[in-house]
Backbone bond lengths (Angstrom), bond angles and torsions (degrees), N, CA, C in turn:
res aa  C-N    CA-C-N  psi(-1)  N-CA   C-N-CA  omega(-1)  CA-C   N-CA-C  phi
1 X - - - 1.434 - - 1.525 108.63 -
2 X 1.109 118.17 126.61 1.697 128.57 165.97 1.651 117.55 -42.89
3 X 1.280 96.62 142.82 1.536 100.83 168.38 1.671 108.56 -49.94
4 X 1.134 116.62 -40.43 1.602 126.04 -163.98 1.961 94.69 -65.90
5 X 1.193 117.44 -74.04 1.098 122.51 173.09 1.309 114.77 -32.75
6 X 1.774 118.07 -67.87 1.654 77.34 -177.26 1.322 131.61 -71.78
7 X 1.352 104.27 -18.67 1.723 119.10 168.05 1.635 109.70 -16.36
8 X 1.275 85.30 -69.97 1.795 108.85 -160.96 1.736 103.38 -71.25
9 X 1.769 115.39 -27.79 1.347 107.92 -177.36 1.593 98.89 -71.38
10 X 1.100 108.30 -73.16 1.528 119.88 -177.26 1.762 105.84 -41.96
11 X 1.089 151.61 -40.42 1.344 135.84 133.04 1.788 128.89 -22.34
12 X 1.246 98.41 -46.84 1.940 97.40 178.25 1.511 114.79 -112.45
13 X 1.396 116.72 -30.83 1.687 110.32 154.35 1.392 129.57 -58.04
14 X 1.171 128.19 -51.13 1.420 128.52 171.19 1.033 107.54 -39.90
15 X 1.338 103.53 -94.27 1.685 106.96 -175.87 1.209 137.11 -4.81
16 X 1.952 96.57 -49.51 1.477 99.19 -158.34 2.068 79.56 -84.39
17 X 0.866 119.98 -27.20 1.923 103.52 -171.85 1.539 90.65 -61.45
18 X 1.434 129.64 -58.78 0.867 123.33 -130.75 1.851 94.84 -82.39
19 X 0.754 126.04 -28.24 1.788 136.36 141.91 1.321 114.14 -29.00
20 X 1.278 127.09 -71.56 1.670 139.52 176.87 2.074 101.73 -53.02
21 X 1.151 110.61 -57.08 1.581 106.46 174.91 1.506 124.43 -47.58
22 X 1.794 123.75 -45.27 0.871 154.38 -178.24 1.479 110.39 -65.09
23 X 1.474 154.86 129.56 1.108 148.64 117.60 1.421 143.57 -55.75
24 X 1.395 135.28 167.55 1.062 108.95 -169.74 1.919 88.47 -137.01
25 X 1.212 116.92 135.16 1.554 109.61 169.14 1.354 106.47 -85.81
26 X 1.379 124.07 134.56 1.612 110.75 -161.50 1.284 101.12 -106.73
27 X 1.643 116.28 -23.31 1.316 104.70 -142.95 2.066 86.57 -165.43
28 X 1.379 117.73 111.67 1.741 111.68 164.67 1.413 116.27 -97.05
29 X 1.468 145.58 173.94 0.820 132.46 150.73 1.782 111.02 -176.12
30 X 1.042 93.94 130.86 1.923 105.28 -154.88 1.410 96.08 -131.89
31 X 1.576 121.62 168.86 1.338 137.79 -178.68 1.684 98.10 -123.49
32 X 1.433 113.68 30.95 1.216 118.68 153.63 1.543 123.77 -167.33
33 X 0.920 149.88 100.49 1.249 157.86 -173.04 1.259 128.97 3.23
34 X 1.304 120.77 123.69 1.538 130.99 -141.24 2.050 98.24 -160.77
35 X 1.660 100.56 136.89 1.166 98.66 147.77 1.758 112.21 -134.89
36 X 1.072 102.02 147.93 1.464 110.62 177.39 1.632 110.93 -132.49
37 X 1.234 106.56 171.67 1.330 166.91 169.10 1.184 146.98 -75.95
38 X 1.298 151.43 130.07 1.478 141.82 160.28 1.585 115.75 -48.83
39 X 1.953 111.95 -33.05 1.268 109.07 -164.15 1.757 110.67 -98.07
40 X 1.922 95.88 -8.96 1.670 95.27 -166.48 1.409 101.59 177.68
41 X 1.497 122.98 -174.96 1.623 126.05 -173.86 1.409 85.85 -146.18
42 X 1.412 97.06 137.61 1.838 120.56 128.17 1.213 125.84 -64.57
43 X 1.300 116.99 144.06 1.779 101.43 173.10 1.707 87.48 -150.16
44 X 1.498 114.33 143.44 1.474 133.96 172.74 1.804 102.92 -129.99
45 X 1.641 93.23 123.39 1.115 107.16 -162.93 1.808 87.71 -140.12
46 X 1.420 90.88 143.71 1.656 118.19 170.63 1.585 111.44 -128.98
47 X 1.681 107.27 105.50 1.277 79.44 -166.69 1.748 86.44 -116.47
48 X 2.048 101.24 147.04 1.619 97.07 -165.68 1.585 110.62 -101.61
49 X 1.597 109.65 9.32 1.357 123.41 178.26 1.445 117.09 -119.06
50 X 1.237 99.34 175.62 1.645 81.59 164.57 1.607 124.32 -115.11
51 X 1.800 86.39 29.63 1.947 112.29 173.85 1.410 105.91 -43.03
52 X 1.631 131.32 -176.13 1.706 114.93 139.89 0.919 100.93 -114.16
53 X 1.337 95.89 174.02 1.682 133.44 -163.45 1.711 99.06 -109.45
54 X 1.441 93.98 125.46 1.360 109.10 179.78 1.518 117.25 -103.50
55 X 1.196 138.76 135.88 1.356 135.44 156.66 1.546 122.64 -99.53
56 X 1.438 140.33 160.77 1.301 124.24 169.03 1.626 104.29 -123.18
57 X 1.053 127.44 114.89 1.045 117.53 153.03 1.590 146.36 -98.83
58 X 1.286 131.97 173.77 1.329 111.63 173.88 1.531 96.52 -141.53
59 X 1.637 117.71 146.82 1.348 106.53 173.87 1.595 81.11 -156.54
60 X 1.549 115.49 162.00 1.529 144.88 -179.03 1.476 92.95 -114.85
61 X 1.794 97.17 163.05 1.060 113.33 -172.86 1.789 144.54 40.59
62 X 0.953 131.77 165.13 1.227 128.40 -164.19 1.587 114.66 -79.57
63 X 1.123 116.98 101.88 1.648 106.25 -166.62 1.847 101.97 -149.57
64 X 1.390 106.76 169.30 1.645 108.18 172.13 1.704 106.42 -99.43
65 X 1.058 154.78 141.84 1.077 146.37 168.69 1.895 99.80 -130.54
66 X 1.722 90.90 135.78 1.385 115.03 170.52 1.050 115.06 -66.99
67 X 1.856 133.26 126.93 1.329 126.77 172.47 1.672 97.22 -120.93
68 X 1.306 94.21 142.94 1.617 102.99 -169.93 1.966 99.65 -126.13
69 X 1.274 102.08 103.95 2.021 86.78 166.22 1.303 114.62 -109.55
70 X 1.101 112.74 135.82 1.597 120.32 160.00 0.971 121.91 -103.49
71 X 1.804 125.42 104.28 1.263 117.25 -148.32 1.648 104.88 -120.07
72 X 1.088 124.49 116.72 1.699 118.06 -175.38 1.839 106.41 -95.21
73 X 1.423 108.79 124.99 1.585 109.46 177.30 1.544 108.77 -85.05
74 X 1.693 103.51 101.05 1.438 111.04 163.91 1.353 123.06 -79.03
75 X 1.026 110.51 2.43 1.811 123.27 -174.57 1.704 120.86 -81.67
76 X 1.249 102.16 149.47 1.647 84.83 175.18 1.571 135.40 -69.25
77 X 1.496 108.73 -8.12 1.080 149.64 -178.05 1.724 126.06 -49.76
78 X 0.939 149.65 93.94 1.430 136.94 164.88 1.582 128.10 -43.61
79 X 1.234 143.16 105.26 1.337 124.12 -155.56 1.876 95.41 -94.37
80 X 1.681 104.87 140.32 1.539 82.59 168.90 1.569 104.98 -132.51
81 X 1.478 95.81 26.35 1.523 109.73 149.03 1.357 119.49 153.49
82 X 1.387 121.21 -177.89 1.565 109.55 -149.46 1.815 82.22 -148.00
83 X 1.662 89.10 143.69 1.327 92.84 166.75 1.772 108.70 -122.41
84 X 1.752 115.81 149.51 1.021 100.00 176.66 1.694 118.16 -122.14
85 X 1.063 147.66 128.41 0.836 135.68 178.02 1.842 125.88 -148.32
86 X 1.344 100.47 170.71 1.202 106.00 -163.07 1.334 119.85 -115.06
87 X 1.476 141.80 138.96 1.589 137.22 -154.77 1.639 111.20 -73.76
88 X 1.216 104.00 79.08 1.687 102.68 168.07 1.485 133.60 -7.86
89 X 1.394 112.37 -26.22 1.472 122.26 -160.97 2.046 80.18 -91.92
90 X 0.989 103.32 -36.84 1.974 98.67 172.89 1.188 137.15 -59.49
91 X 0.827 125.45 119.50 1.898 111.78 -174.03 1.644 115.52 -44.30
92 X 1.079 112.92 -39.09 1.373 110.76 -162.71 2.016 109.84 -53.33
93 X 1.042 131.40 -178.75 1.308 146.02 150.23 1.342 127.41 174.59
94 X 1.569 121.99 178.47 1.458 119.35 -134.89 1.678 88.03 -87.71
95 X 1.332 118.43 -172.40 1.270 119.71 173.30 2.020 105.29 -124.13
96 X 1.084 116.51 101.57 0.899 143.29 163.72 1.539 113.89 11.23
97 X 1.239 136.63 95.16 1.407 111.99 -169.77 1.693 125.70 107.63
98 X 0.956 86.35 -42.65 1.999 110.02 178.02 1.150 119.70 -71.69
99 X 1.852 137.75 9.81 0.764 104.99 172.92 1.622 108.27 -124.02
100 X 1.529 135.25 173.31 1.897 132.07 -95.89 1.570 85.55 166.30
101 X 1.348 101.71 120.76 1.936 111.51 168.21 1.456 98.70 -152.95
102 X 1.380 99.70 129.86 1.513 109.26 174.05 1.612 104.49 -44.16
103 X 1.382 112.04 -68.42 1.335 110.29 163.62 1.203 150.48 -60.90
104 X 1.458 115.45 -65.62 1.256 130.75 -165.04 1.846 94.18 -84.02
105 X 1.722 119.92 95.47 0.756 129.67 -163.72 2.140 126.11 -90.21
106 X 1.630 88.74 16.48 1.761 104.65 -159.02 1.510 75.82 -127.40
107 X 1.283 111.10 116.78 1.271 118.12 175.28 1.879 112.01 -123.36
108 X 1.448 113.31 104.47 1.799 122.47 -175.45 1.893 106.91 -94.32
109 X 1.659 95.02 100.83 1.570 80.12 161.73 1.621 117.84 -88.64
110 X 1.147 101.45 135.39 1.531 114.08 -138.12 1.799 72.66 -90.47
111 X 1.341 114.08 -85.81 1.501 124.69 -175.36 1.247 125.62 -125.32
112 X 1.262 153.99 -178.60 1.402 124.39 -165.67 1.639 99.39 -90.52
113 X 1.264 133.79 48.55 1.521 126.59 177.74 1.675 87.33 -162.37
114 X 0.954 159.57 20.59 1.707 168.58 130.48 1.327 109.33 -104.94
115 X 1.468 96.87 128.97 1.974 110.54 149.25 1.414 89.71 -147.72
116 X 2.029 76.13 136.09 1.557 92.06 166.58 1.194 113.62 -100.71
117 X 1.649 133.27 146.63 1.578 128.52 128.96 0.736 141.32 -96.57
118 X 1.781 123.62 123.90 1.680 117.21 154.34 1.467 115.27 -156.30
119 X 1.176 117.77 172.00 1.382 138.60 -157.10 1.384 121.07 54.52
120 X 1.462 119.16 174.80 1.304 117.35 -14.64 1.657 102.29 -90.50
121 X 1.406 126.29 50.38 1.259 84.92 172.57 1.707 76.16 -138.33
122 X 1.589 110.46 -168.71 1.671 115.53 -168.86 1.807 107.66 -126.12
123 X 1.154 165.48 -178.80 0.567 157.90 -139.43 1.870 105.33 -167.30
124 X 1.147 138.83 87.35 1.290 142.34 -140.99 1.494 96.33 -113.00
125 X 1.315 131.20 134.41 1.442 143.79 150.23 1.668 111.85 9.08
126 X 1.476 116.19 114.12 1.549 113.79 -174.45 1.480 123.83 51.10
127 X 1.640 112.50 19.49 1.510 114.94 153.94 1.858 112.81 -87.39
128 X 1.250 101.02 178.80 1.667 101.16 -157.10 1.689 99.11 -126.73
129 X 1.544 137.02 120.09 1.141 135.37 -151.96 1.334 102.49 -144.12
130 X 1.391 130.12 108.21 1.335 122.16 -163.02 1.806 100.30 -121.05
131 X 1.326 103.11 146.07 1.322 110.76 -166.46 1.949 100.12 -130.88
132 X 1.897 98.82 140.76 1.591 107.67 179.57 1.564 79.05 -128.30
133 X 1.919 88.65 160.23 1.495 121.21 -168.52 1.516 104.90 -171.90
134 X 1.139 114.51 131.85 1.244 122.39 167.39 1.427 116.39 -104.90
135 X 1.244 116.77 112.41 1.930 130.07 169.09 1.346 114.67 -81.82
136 X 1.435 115.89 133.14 1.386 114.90 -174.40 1.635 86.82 -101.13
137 X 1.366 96.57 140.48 1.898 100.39 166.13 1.350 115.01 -113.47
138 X 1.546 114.93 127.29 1.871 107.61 -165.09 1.785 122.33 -69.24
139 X 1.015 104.29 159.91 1.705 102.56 -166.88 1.592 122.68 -48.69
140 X 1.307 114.92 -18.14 1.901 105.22 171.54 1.798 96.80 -106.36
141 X 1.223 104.51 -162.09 1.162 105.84 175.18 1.670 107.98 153.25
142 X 1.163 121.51 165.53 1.786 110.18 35.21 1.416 93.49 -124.73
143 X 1.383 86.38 159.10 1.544 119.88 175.75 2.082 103.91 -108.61
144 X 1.715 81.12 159.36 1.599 91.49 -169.07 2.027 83.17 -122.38
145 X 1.253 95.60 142.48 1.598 87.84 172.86 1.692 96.44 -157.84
146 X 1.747 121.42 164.22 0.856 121.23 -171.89 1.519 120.55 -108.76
147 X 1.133 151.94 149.14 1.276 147.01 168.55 1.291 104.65 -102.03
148 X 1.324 120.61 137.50 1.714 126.83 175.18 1.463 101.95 -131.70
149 X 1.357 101.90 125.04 1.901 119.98 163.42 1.220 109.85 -101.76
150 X 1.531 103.70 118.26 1.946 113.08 -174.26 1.535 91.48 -122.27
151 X 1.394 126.42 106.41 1.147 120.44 159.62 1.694 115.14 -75.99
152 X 1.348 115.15 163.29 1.343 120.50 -169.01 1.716 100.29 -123.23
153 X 1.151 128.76 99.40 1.480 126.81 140.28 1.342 155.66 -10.71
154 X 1.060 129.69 90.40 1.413 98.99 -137.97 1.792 109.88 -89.94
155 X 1.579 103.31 163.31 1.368 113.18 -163.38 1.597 116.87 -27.68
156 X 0.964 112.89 -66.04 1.795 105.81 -179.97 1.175 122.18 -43.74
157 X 1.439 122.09 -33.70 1.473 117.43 -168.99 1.516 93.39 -77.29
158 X 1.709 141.65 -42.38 1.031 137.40 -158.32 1.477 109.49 -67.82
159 X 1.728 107.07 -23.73 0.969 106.09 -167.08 1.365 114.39 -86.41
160 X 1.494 127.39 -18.15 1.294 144.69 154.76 1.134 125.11 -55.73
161 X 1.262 119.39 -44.13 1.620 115.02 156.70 1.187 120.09 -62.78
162 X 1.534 108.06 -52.68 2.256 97.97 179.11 1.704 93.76 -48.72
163 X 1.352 145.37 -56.07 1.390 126.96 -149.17 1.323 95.29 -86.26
164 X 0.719 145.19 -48.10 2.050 136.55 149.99 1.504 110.43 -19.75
165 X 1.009 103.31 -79.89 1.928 103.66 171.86 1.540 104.83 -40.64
166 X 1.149 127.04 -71.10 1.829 128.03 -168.61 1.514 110.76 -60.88
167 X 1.446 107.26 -17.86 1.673 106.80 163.45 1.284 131.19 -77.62
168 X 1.345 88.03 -29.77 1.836 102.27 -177.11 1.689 85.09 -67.51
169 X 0.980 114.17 -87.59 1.564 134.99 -175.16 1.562 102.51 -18.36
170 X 1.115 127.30 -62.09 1.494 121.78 158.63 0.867 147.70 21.49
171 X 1.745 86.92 -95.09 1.794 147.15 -177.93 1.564 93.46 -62.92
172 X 1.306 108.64 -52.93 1.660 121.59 -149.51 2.145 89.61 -75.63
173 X 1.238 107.76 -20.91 1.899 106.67 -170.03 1.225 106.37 -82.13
C-alpha cells in the first residue's frame, strides 16, 4: 500500500472510530442547577422533602458520562441513605462499580438501573452529601433518560411520623 493510501485511510478511518467510541452530551436539563459538559454534569440540589429529585438528561452516541450531585438536606429528616436510580424502560444504565459518596461509604449495586448508599456515616438536616456515578449511554441515540435521588430517612424518624399520623387519625374518630 502507498504512502498516499494509508495517508488518506488513516485520515478518514480513525476519525470516524474514534467518533463512534466517543459520546456526545447534547443537551442537560434539571429542575435544579447544573453545569455540564460533553464528558459529564454537576448537579446542586436542595432537596426540602424527602420526595426525589429527578434529572432529565439527553446524550447521543455510545459513551460513559460522569454524574456528580451535590445534594444539601433541607428537610427535617436525618438521611441514612439514598438510593439512586434510573428508569429501566430507558436505555441508559449505571456502570458497575462507579458509584462514590463523600459519606455514605457502603455502596450496593442493586441492578444495573439502582445504587444504593449507606453507612457508615448519616446525613443530618442542612448537611451537604455529594454523590459520583458513571452512566453508560447505548451506541445510537440519542436517548433522553431520567436520574432520580430518593433519600431514605432513617428508621426512628419514620417511625414518629406513622405514630403522629395514627394520632391525628385517632383524635380526628
Amino acid at each position: 500500500m502507498s504512502k498516499c493510501k494509508v495517508l488518506l485511510v488513516s485520515m478518514v478511518v480513525l476519525p470516524l472510530f474514534s467518533g463512534m467510541a466517543h459520546g456526545m452530551l447534547v443537551s442537560f436539563v434539571a429542575d435544579t442547577p447544573a453545569t455540564w459538559t460533553p464528558s459529564g454534569a454537576v448537579i446542586q440540589q436542595e432537596l426540602t422533602s424527602p420526595a426525589p429529585a429527578t434529572v432529565t438528561i439527553t446524550a447521543e452516541s455510545h459513551s460513559i458520562f460522569s454524574i456528580s450531585s451535590t445534594t444539601t438536606n433541607n428537610t427535617a429528616f436525618t438521611w441514612t441513605a439514598c438510593l439512586l436510580t434510573l428508569d429501566p424502560a430507558e436505555a441508559a444504565t449505571f456502570v458497575s462499580g462507579s458509584g462514590q459518596s463523600t459519606d455514605f461509604h457502603t455502596v450496593t449495586d442493586i441492578d444495573a438501573w439502582t445504587i444504593r448508599f449507606d453507612a457508615p456515616f448519616e446525613v443530618p438536616p442542612l448537611e451537604v452529601v455529594t454523590f459520583e456515578v458513571q452512566i453508560d449511554i447505548p451506541d445510537s441515540g440519542p436517548y433522553t433518560f431520567t436520574l432520580t435521588q430518593t433519600p431514605i430517612p432513617e428508621p426512628a424518624t419514620i417511625a414518629l411520623l406513622g405514630l403522629g399520623t395514627l394520632a391525628l387519625f385517632i383524635r380526628r374518630s
